[in-house]
C-alpha positions as CSV (number, residue, x, y, z in Angstrom):
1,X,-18.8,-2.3,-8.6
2,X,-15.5,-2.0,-6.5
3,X,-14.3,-5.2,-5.4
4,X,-13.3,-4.7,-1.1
5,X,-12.2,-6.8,1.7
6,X,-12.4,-6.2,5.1
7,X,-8.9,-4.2,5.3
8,X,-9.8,-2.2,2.6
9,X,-12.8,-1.2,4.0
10,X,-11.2,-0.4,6.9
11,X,-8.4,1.7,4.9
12,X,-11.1,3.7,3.1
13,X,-12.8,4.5,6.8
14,X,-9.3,5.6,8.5
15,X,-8.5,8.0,5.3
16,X,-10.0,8.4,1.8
17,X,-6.8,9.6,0.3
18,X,-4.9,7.2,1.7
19,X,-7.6,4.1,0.0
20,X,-7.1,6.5,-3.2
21,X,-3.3,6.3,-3.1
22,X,-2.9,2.5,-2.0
23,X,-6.0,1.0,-3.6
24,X,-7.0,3.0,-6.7
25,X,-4.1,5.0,-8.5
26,X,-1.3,2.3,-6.4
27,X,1.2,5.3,-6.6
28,X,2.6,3.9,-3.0
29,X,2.9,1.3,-1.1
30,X,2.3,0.6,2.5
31,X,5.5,-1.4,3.8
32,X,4.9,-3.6,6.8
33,X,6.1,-2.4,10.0
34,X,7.8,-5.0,12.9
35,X,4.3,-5.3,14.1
36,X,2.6,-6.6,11.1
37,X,5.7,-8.8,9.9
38,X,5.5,-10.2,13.5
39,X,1.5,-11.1,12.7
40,X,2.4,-12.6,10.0
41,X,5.3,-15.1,11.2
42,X,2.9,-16.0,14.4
43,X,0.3,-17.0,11.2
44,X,2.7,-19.0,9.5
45,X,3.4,-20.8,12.5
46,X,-0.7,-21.7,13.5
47,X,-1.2,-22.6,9.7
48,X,1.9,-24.7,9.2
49,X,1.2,-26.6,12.8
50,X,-2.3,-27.1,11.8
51,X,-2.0,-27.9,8.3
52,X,1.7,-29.8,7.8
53,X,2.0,-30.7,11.7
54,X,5.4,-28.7,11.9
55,X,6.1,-28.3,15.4
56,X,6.0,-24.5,16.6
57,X,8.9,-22.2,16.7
58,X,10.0,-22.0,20.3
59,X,9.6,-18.1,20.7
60,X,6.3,-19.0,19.9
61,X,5.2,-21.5,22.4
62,X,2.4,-19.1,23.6
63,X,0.2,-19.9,21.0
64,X,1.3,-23.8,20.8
65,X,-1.8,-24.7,23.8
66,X,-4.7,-23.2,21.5
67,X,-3.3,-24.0,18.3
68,X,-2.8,-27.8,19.4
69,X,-6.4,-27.5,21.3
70,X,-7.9,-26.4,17.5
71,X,-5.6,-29.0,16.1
72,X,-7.4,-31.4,18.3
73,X,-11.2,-30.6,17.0
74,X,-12.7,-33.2,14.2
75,X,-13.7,-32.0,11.1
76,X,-12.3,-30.8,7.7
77,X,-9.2,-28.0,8.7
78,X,-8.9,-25.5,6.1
79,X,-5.9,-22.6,6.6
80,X,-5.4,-19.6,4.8
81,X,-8.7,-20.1,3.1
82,X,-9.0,-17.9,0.4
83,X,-13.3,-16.2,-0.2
84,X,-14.6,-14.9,-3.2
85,X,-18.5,-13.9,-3.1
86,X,-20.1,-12.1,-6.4
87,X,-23.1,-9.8,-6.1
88,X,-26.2,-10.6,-8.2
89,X,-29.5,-8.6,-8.6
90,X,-30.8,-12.1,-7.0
91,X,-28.5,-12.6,-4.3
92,X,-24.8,-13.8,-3.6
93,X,-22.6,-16.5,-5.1
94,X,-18.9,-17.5,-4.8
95,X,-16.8,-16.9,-7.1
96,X,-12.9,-17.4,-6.9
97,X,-10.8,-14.9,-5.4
98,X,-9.2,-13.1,-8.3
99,X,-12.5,-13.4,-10.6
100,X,-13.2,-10.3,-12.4
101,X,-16.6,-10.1,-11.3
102,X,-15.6,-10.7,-7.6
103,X,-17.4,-8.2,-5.0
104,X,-15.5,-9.5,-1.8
105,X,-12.3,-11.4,-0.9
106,X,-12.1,-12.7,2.2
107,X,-9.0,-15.0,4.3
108,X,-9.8,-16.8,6.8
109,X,-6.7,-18.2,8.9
110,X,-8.4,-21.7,10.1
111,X,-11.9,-23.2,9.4
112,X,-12.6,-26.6,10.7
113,X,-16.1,-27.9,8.8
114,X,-17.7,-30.7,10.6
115,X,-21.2,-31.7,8.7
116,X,-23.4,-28.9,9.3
117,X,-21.6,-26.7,12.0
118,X,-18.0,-24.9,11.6
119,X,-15.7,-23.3,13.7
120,X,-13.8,-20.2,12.4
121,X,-10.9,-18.3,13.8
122,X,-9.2,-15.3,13.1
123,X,-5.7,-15.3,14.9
124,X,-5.3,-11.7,16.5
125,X,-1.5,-10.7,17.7
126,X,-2.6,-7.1,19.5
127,X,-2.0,-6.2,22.7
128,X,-5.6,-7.0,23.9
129,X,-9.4,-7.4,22.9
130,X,-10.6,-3.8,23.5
131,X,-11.0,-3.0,19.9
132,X,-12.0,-6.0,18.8
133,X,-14.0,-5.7,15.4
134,X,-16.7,-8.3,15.7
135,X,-18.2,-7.2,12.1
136,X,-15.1,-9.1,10.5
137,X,-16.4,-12.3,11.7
138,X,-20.0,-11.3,10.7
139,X,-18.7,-10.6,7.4
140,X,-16.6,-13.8,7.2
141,X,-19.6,-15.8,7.7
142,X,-21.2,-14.6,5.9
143,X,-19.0,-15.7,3.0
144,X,-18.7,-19.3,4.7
145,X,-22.1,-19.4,3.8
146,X,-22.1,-19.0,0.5
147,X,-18.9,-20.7,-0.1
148,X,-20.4,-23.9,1.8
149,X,-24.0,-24.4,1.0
150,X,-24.8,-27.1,3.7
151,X,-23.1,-25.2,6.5
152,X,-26.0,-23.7,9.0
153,X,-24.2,-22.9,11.7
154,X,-20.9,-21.2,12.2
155,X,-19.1,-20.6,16.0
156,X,-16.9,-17.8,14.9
157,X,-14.1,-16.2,17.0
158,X,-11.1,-13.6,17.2
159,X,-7.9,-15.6,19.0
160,X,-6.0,-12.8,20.5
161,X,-3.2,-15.7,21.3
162,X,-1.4,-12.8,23.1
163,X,-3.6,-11.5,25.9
164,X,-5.2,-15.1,25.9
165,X,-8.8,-13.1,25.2
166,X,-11.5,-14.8,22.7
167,X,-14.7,-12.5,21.6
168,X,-16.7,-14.9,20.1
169,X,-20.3,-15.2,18.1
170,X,-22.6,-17.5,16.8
171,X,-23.5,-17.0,13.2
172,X,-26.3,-19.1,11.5
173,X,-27.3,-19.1,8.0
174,X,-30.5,-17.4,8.1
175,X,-28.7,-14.0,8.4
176,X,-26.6,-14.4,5.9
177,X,-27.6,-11.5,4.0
178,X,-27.2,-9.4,7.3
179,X,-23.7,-10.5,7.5
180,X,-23.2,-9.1,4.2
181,X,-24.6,-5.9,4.5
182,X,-22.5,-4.9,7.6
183,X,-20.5,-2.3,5.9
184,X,-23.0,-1.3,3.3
185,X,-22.7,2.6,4.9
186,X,-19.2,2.5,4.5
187,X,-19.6,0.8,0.9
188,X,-21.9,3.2,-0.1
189,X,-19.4,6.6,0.5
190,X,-16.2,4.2,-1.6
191,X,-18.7,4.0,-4.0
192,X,-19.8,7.6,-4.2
193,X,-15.7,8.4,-3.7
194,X,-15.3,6.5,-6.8
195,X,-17.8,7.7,-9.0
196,X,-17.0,11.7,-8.1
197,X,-12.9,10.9,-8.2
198,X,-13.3,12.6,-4.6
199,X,-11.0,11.2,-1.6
200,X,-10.7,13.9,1.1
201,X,-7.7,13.3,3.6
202,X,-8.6,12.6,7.3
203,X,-6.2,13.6,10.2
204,X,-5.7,10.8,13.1
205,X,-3.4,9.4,15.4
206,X,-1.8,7.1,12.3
207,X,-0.8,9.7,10.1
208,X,2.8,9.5,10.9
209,X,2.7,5.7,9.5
210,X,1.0,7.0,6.5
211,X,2.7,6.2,3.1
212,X,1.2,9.2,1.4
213,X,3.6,12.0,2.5
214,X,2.4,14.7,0.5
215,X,-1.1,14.7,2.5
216,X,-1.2,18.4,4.3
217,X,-2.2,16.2,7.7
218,X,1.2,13.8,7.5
219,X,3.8,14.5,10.1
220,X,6.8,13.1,10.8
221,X,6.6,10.1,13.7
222,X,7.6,10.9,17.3
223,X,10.9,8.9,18.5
């Protein structure tokens, strides 16, 4: 059983041989570009607010109005949570995120838990929503669930603190197991990749970020 998350998953879908080289021999790395490292500090900036009550870096005020309206909701906050969820031949339980029988890790930036009902968020720094990935909050959830056995209802959504945009969903216990399964497809092919050792390169529009530059479809980036 390969343990995935979400950007794994998402890895192995863009380009086999890129999962193989990152995720399963680890014979590159993939350095953050100024995009990502941006993500990252406007993160840090929503989880230290929420969590510590540090005020918010001045170049980046434009998230300081929904951060301090999520600061503002009652209930148990939780940043940077960290998900672990096992598979069983009965079911799904949680486990922590390292364990070595994990099946999923999960992060999600902010959960506020208030009896039965939670609110989750996933801060987004794109441009705008137009790709937005609503199986990530499924799948999230979906490990909310299991993590928090009295939770029944879950009012998930992707803050794109950017463009201002907020595609949201309503997830309740019940489907659970649906959440789960989202990217069973996907998890079936890593798993048939794994067990035949074959990861077969797949040209896109991102192979000139790609750390593997031996791949026959890598090119050099336009300037």
């Amino acid at each position: 059983m390969t343990a995935w998350s979400y950007s794994s998953i998402k890895t192995f879908e863009q380009c086999p041989k890129k999962y193989f080289h990152l995720k399963v021999v680890k014979d590159v790395k993939d350095e953050p570009g100024e995009a990502a490292e941006y993500g990252t500090a406007v993160h840090l900036a929503a989880e230290e607010f929420i969590r510590d009550g540090k005020p918010i870096p001045d170049k980046f005020s434009f998230i300081r109005g929904a951060v301090e309206k999520l600061a503002a909701f009652p209930g148990d906050k939780y940043t940077e949570l960290k998900l672990g969820v096992t598979k069983t031949s009965w079911g799904f339980d949680p486990c922590s995120f390292f364990d070595k029988e994990v099946w999923y890790r999960g992060i999600v930036d902010l959960l506020i838990v208030n009896g039965d009902t939670a609110h989750m968020i996933d801060y987004k720094t794109g441009k705008n929503a137009k790709y937005a990935d609503m199986k990530q909050l499924d799948l999230m959830a979906g490990a909310l669930f299991v993590r928090f056995p009295k939770l029944q209802t879950i009012k998930s959504g992707l803050l794109y603190v950017v463009s201002k945009e907020f595609p949201k969903k309503t997830h309740v216990r019940e489907e659970m197991d649906k959440y789960l399964s989202v990217f069973n497809d996907q998890l079936d092919r890593l798993e048939s990749a794994m067990d035949s050792g074959v990861f077969n390169p797949k040209s896109g529009p991102l192979c000139g970020w790609c750390p593997v530059v031996e791949c026959a479809h890598w090119k050099p980036r336009r300037k």
